[in-house]
N, C-alpha and C positions, 0 to 999 in steps of 0.2 A: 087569316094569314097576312105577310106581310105584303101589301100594294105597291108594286115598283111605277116609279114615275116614267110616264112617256117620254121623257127628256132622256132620259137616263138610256136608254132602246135607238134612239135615234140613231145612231153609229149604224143599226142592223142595216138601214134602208138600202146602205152599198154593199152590202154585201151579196154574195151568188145566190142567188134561189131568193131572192127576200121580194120578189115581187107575189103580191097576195093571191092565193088559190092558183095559180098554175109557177111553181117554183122550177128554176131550171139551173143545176151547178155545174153540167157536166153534159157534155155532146152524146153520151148512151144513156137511152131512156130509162135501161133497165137501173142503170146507177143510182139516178136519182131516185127512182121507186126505194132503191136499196136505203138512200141516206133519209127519203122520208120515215121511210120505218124505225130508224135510228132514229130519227129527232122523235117519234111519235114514244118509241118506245123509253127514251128518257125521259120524255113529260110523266110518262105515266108513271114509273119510277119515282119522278121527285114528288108526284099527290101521296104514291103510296108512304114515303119516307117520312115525308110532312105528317102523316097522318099518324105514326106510328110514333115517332116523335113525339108530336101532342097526347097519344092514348099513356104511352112512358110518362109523362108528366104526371098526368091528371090520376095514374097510377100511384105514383111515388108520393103525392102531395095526398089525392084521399085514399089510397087504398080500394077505391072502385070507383067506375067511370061507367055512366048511361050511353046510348046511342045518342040520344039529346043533347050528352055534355059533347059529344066529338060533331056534330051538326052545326050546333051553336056555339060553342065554346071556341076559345081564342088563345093559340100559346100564350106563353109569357113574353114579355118585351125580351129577357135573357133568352129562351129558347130561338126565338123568332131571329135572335141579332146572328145566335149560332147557325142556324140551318141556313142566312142567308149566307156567312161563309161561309160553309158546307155544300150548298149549291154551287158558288161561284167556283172553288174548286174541282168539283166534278166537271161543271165548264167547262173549266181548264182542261181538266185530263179528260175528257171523252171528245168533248165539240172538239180541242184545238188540234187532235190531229186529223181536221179536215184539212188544216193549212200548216201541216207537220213543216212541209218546204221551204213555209219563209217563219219558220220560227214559230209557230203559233203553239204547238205545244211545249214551249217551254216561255210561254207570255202569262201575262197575269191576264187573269179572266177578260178584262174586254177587248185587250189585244189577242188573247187565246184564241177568239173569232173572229178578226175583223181583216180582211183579205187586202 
């Protein structure tokens, strides 16, 4: 899959809850439990997407795919370029209305997040 650069993430470090293993965006605890399970529950999402993405590839291309070829195997440069805008969008529309108030969901993906 495609490796994003550390650089590229930096922006995260100001934002709420971006301090590592105890995140805090909101003065009720329960909330953040709430927003972790959201971000938890979008990660998982985007492996499962990624994944099914790639099995459609390797589908359409040989007409069958091993556990081996989805372990080891690697999109396409074309798939890989699509799902990364296909991620950045969901970004968009899921992450930015954390920060609905000052525009975040109607920002492009790195403003979508950035408080």
């Amino acid at each position: 899959m495609a490796k994003v650069d550390d650089d590229a993430l930096a922006y995260t470090e100001e934002l709420p809850g971006a301090k590592p293993n105890d995140p805090i965006y909101f003065e009720n605890e329960v909330i953040d439990h709430l927003i972790g399970i959201v971000l938890e529950l979008g990660a998982q999402f985007w492996v499962t997407r990624d994944r099914l993405a790639f099995l459609e590839e390797q589908l359409a291309a040989n007409g069958t795919v091993s556990l081996e070829d989805l372990e080891h195997g690697r999109p396409s440069d074309e798939l890989q370029k699509k799902l990364q805008e296909e991620r950045q969008e969901m970004i968009r529309k899921v992450y930015g209305r954390l920060y609905q108030r000052i525009g975040g969901d109607g920002a492009e993906a790195k403003a979508a997040i950035m408080s």
